[in-house]
DSSP file (Angstrom, degrees, kcal/mol; ACC not computed):
  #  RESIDUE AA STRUCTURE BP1 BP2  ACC     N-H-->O    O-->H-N    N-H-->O    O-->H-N    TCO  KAPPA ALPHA  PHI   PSI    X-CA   Y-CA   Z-CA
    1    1 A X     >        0   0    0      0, 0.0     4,-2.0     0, 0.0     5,-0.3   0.000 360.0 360.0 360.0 -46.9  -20.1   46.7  -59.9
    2    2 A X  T  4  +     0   0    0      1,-0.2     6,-0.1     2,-0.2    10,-0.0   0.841 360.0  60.4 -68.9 -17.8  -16.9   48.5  -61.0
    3    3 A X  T >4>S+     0   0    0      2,-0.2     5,-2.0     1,-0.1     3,-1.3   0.974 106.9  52.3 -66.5 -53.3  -17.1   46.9  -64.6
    4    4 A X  G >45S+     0   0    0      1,-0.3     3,-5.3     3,-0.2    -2,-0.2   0.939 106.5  51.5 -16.0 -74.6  -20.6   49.0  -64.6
    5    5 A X  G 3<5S+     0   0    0     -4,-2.0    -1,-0.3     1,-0.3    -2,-0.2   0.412 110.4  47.3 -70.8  13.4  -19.0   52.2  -63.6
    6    6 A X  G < 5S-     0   0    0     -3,-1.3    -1,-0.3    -5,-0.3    -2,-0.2   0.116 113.5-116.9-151.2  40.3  -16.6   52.0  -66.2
    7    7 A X  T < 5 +     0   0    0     -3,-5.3     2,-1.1     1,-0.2    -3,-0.2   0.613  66.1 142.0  68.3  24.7  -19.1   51.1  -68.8
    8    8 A X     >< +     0   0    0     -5,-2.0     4,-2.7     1,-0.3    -1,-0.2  -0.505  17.8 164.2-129.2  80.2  -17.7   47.9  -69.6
    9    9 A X  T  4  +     0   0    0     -2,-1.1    -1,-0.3     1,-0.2     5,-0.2   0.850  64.5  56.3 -57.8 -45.3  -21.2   46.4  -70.1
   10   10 A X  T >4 S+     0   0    0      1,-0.2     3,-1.4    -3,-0.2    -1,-0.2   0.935 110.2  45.5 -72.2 -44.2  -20.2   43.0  -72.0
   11   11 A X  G >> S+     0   0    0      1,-0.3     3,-1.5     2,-0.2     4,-1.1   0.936 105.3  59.1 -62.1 -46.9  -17.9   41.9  -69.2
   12   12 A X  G 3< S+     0   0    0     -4,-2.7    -1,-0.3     1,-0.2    -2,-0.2  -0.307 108.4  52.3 -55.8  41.4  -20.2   42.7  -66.4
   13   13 A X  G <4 S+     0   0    0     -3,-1.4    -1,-0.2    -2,-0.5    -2,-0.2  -0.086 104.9  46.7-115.4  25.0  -22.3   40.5  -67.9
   14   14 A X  T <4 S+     0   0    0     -3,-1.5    -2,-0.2    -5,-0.2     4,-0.2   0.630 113.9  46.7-116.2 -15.0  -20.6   38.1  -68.3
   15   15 A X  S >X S+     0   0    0     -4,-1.1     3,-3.0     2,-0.2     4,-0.9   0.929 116.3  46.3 -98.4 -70.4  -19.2   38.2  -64.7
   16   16 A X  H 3> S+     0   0    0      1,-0.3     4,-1.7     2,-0.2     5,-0.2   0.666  97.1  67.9 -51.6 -24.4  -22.7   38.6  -63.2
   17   17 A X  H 3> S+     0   0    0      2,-0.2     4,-1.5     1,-0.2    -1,-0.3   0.747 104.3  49.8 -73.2 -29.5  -24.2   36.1  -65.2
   18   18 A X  H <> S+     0   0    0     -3,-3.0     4,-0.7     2,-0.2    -2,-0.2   0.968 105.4  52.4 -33.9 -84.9  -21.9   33.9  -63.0
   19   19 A X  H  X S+     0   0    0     -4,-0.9     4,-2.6     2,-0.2    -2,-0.2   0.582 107.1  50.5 -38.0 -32.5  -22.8   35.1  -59.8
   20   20 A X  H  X S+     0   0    0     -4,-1.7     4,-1.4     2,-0.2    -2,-0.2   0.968 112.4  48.6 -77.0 -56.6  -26.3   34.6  -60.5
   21   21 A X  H >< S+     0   0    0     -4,-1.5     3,-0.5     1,-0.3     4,-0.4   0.683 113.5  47.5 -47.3 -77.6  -25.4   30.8  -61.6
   22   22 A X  H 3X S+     0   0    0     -4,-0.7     4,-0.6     1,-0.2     3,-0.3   0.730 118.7  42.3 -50.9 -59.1  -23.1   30.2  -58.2
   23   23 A X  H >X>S+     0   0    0     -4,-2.6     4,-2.1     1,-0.2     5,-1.2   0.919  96.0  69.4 -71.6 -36.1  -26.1   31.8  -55.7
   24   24 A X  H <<5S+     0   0    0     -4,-1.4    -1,-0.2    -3,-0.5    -2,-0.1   0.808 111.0  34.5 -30.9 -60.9  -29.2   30.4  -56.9
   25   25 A X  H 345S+     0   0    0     -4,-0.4    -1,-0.2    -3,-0.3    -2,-0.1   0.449 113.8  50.5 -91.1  -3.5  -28.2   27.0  -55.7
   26   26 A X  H <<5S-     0   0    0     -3,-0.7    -1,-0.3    -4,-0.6    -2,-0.2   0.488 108.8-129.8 -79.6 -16.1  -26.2   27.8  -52.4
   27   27 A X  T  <5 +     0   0    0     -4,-2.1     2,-1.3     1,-0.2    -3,-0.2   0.984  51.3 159.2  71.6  39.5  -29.8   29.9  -51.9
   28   28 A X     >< +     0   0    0     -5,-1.2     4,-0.7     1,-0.1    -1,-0.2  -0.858  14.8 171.2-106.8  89.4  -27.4   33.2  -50.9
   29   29 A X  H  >  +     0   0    0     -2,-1.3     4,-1.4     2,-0.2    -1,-0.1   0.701  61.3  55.2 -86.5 -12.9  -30.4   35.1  -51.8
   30   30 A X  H  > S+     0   0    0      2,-0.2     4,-1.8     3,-0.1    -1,-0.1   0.745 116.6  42.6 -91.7 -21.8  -29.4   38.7  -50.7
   31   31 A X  H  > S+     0   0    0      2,-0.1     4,-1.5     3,-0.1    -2,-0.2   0.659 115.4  52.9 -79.5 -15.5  -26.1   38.2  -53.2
   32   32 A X  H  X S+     0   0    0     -4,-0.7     4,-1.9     2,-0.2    -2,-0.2   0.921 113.7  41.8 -87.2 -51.3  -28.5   36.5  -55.9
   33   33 A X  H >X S+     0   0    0     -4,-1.4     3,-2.0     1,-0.2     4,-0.6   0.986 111.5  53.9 -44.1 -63.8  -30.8   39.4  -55.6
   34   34 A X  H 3X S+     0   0    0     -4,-1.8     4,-2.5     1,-0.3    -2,-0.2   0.721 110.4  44.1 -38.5 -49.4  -28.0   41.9  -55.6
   35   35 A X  H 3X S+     0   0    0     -4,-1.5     4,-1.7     2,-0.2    -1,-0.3   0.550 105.7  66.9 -89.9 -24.5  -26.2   40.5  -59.1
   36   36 A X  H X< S+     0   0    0     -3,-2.0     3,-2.7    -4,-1.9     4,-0.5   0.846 109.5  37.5 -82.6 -94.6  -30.0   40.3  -60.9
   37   37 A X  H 3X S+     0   0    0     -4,-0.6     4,-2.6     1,-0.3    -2,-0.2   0.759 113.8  55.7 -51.5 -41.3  -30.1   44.0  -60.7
   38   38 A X  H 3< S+     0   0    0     -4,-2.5    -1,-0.3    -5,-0.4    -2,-0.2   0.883 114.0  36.4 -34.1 -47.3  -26.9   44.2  -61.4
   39   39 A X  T XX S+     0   0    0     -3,-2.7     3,-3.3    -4,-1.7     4,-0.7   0.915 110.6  64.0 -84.4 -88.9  -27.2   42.4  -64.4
   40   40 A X  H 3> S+     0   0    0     -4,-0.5     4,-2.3     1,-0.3    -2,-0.2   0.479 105.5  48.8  18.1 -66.7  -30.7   44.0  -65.1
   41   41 A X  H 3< S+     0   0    0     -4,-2.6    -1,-0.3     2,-0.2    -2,-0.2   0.302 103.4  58.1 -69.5   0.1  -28.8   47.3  -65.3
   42   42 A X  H X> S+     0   0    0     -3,-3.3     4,-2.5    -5,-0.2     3,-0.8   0.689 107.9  49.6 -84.5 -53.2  -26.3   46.0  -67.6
   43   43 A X  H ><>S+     0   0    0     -4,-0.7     5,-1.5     1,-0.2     3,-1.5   0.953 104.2  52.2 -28.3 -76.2  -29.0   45.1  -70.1
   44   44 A X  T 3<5S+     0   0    0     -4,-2.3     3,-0.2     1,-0.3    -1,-0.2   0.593 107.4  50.7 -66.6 -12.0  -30.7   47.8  -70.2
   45   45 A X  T <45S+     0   0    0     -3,-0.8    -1,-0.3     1,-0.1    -2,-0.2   0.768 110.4  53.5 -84.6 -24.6  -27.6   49.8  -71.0
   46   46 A X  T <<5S-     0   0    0     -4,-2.5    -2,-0.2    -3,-1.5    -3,-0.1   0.005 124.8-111.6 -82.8  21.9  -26.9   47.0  -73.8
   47   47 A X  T   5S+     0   0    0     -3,-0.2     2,-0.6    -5,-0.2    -3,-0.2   0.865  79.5 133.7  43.8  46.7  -30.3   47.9  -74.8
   48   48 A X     >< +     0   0    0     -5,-1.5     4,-2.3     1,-0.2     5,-0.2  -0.806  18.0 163.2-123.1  87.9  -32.0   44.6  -73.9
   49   49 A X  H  > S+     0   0    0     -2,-0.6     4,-3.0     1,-0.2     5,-0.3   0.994  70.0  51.1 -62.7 -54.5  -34.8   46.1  -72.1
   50   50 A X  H  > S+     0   0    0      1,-0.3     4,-1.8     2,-0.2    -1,-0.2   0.839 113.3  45.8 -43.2 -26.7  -37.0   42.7  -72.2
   51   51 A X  H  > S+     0   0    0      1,-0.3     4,-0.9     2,-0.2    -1,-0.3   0.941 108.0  57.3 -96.2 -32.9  -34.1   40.6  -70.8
   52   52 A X  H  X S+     0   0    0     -4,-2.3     4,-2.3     1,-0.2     3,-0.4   0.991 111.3  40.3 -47.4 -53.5  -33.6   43.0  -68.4
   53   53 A X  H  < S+     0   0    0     -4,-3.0     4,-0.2     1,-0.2    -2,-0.2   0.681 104.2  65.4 -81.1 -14.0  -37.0   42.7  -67.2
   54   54 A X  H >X S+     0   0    0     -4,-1.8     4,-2.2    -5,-0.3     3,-0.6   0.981 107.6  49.2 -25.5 -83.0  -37.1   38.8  -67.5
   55   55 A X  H 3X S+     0   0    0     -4,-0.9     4,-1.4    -3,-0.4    -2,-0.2   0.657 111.3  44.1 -70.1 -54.3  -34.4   39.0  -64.7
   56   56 A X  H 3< S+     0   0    0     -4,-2.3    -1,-0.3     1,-0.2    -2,-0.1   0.689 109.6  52.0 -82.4 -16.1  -36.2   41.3  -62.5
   57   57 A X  H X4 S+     0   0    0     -3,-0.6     3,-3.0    -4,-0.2     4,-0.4   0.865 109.6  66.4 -85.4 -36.8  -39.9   39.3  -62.8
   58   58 A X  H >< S+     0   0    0     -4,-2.2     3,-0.6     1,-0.3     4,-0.4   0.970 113.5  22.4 -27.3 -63.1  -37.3   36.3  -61.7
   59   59 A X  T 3X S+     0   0    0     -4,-1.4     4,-1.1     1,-0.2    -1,-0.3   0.118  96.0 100.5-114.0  38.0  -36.5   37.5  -58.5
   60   60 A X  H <> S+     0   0    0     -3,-3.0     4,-1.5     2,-0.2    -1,-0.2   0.733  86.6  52.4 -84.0  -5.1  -39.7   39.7  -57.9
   61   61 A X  H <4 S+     0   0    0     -3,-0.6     5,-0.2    -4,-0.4    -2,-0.1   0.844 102.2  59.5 -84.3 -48.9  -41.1   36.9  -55.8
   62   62 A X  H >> S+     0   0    0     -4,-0.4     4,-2.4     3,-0.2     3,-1.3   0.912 104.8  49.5 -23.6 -70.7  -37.9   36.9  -53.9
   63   63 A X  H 3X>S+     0   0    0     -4,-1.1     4,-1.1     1,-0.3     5,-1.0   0.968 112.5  47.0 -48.0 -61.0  -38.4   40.6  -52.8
   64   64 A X  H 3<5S+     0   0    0     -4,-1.5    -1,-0.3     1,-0.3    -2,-0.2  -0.299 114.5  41.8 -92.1  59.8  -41.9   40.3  -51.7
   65   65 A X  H <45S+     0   0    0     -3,-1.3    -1,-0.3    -2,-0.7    -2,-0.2   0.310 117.3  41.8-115.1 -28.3  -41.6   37.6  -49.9
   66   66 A X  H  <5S-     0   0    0     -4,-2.4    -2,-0.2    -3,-0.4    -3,-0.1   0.288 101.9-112.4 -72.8  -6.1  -38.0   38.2  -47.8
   67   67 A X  T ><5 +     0   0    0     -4,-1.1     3,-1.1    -5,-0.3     2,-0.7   0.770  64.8 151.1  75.2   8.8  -38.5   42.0  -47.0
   68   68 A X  T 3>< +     0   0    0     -5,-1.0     4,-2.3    -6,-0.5    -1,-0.1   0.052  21.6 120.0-108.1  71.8  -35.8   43.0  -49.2
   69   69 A X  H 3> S+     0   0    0     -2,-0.7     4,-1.5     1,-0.2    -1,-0.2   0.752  71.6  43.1 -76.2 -32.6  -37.0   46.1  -50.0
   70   70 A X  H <> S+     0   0    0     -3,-1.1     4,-2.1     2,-0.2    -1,-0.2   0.915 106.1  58.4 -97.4   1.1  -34.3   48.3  -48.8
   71   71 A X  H  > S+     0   0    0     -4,-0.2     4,-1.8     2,-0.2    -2,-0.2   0.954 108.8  48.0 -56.2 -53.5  -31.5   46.3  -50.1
   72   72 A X  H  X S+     0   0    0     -4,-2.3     4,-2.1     2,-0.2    -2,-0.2   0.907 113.6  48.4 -58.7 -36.1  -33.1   46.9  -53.4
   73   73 A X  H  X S+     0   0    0     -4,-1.5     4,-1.1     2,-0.2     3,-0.2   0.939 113.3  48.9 -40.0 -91.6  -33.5   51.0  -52.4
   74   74 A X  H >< S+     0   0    0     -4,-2.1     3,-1.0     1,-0.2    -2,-0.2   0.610 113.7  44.7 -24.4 -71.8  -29.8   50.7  -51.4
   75   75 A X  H >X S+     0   0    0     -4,-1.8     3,-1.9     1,-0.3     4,-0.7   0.923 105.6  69.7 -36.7 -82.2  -28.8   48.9  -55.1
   76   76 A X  H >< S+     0   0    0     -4,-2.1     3,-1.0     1,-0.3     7,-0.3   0.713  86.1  57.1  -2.6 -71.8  -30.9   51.3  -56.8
   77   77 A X  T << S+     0   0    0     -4,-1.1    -1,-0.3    -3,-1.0    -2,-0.2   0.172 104.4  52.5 -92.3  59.6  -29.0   54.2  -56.3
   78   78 A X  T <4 S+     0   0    0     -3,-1.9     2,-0.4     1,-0.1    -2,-0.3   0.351 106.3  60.2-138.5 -26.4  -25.9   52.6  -58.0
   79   79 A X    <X  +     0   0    0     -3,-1.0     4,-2.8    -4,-0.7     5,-0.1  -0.841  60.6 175.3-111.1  97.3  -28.0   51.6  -61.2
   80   80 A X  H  > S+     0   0    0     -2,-0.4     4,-1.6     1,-0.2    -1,-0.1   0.899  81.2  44.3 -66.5 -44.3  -29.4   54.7  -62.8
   81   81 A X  H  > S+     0   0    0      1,-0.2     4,-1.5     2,-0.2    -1,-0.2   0.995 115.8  55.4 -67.9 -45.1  -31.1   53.2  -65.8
   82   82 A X  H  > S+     0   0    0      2,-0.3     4,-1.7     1,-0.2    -2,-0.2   0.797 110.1  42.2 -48.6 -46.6  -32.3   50.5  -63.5
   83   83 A X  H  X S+     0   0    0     -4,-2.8     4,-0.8    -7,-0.3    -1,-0.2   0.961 111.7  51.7 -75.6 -46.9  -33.9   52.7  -61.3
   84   84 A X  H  X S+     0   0    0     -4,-1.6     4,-1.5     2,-0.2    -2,-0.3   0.532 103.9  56.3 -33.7 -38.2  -35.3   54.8  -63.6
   85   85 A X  H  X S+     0   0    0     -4,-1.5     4,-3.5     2,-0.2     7,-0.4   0.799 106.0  52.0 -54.8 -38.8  -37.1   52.1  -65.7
   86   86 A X  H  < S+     0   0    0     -4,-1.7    -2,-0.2     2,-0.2    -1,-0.2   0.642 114.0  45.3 -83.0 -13.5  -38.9   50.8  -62.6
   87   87 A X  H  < S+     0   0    0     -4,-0.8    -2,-0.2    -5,-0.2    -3,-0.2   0.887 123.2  36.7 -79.9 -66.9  -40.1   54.7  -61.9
   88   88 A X  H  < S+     0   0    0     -4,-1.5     2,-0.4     1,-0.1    -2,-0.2   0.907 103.9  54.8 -39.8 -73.7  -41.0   55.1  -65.4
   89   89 A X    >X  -     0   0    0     -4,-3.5     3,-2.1     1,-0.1     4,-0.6  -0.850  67.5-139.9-114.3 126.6  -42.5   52.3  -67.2
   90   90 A X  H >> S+     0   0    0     -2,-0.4     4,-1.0     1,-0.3     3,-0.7   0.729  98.3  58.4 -28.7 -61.0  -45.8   50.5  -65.7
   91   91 A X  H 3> S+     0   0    0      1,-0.3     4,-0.6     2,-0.2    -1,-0.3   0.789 106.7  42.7 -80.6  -9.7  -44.7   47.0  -66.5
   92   92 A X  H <> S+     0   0    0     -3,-2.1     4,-1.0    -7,-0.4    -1,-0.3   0.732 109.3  69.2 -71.0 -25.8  -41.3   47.0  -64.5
   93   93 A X  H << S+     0   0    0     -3,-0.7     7,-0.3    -4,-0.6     6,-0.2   0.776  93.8  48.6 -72.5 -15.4  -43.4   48.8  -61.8
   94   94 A X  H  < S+     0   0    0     -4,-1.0     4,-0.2     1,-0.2    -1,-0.2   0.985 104.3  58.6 -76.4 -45.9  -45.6   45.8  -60.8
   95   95 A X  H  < S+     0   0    0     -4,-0.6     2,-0.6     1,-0.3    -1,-0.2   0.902 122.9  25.1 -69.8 -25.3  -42.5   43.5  -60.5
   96   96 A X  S  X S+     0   0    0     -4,-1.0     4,-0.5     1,-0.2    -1,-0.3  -0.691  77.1 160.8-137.6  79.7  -41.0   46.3  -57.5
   97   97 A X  H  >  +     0   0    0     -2,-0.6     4,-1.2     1,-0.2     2,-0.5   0.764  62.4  67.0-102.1 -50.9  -44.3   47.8  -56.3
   98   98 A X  H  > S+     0   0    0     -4,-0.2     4,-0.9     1,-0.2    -1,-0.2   0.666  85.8  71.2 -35.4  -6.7  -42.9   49.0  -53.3
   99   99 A X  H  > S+     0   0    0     -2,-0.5     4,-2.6    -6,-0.2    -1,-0.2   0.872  96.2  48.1 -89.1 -65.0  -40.8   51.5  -55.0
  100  100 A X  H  < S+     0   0    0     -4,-0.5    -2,-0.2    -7,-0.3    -1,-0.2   0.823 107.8  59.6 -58.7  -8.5  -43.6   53.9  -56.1
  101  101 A X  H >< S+     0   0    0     -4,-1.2     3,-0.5     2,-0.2    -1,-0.2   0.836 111.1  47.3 -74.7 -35.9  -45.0   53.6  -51.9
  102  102 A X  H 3< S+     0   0    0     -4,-0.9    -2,-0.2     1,-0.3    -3,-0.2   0.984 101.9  61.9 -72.0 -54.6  -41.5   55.1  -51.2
  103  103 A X  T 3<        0   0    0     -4,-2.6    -1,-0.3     1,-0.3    -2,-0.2   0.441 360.0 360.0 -74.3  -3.2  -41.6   57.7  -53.6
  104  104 A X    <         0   0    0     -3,-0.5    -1,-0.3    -4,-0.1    -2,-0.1   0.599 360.0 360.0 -82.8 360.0  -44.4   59.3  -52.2
């Protein structure tokens, strides 16, 4: 997260890309989530919208099926672009449907 906030997108993604590899298979699924937006929102600031949204259809199954919709709230407002894409554009909204229920 602090390589984010100080814009230093190719190494936070190179470090998250890690993390994801390490949790999948220990199944630490609230840290696996957590590091797919993370990395999500490194993308899209490296202008890879598609791969960002790859990442997020990954673990959209994940969300709805564990309840962790407000971890992903919480996350949110630490990734601006992130958040904003999934408000904005229709095909990140299916993946995090829950988002647009809150925002009413």
């Amino acid at each position: 997260m602090i390589l984010l906030c100080q814009q230093k997108y190719d190494q936070a993604h190179t470090c998250l890309k890690i993390s994801r590899t390490i949790c999948t298979p220990l199944a630490c699924r609230w840290e696996l989530l957590c590091a797919t937006l993370r990395l999500a929102e490194c993308l899209l600031r490296q202008q890879q919208p598609f791969e960002a949204l790859r990442h997020i259809n990954d673990i959209a199954l994940l969300i709805s099926r564990n309840e962790y919709e407000q971890t992903v709230l919480k996350e949110l407002c630490h990734l601006p672009s992130l958040e904003r894409a999934i408000r904005t554009m229709p095909q990140w909204q299916i993946c995090v449907p829950f988002l647009e229920q809150k925002q009413r």
